[in-house]
Phi, psi and omega in degrees: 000122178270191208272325159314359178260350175289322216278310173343282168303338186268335166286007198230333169265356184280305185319301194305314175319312178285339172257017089010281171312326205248024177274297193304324172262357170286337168252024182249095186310338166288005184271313205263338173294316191288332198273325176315309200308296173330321169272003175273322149324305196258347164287335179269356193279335190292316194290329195268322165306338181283323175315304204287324180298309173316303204287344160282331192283315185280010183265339154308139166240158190275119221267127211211084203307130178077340189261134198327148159272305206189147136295110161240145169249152184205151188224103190264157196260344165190198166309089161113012190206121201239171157218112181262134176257127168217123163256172219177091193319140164097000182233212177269167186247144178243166191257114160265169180222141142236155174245152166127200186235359194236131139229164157208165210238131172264162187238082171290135189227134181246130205243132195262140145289166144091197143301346166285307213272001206285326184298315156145359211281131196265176153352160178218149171206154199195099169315146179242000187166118180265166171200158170249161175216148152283183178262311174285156184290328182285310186307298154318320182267344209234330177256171199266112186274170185215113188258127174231127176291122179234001181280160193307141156312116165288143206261103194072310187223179185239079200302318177291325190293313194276349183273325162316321196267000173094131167201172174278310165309296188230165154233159198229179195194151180269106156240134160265147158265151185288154200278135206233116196285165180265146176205161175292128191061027186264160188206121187265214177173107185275129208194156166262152202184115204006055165083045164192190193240113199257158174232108173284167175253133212244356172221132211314317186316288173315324190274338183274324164318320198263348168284342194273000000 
């Protein structure tokens, strides 16, 4: 035999195995019992991921261009040290204590793929983090700055994390808003704004800071 006739017999004999094989399992009722179980299997394992998916998903609010995020307010407590109140229409307002003379506020954004975006399905956004910073250089490398995770615990999995990390479904993205000094009794109003996060200011406290 020469050696181009082997790989030949070895394909002519692949065929007679599969169908041999797929005889032998076609007349075997546990095949079609087994194919059931299995598909009964991966329909509770999808709900219950679409459950977990969901119930992460309802911790997000709908990303909405000029319409608000979040209220933040500051009230200072000494030199360089502040408690910023951020509210967030429809839910409750929380307390940060920050140091420095700058904060600024992050965003997590969740963006639909696919056939959801193809549909209209808009944006998702969920704060992701307030912080303070100071102006001088020295003051930055030598005092203590303060970062607070202010976004929801995720339920089982980190629905932003894995869209960071790639999925078919959603993709995720980072908004800052630019860093705004703090002053007392100023009150700032957080908006999405030709695709970024502007912070307006909503009172002579806030406008005067910012003038400064």
């Amino acid at each position: 035999m020469s050696f181009a006739g082997v790989p030949i017999v070895m394909i002519v004999v692949s065929l007679v195995l599969v169908g041999l094989g797929a005889w032998v399992l076609l007349r075997q009722r546990w095949l079609l019992q087994w194919l059931k179980g299995t598909a009964g299997l991966l329909m509770l394992a999808a709900a219950v991921y679409l459950s977990l998916l969901a119930l992460n998903l309802s911790s997000y609010d709908e990303l909405q261009p000029d319409a608000p995020l979040a209220t933040i307010s500051f009230r200072q407590l000494a030199p360089q040290s502040f408690v910023a109140t951020v509210a967030v229409p429809g839910a409750e307002s929380h307390d940060y204590a920050l140091r420095g003379d700058l904060w600024q506020l992050d965003t997590r954004v969740l963006h639909w793929k696919g056939l959801l975006a193809l549909l209209g399905a808009r944006p998702g956004y969920q704060l992701e983090q307030i912080q303070g910073r100071y102006l001088a250089l020295e003051d930055e490398r030598s005092r203590e700055r303060v970062r607070h995770v202010i976004f929801s615990p995720p339920v089982f999995f980190d629905i932003w994390q894995g869209a960071s990390e790639g999925s078919m479904l959603l993709s995720a993205s980072t908004l800052s808003a630019a860093f705004l000094p703090m002053a007392d009794g100023a009150i700032f109003e957080v908006v999405l704004q030709r695709g970024r996060l502007e912070a307006r200011p909503l009172n002579r406290s806030a406008e005067e800071a910012m003038l400064q």
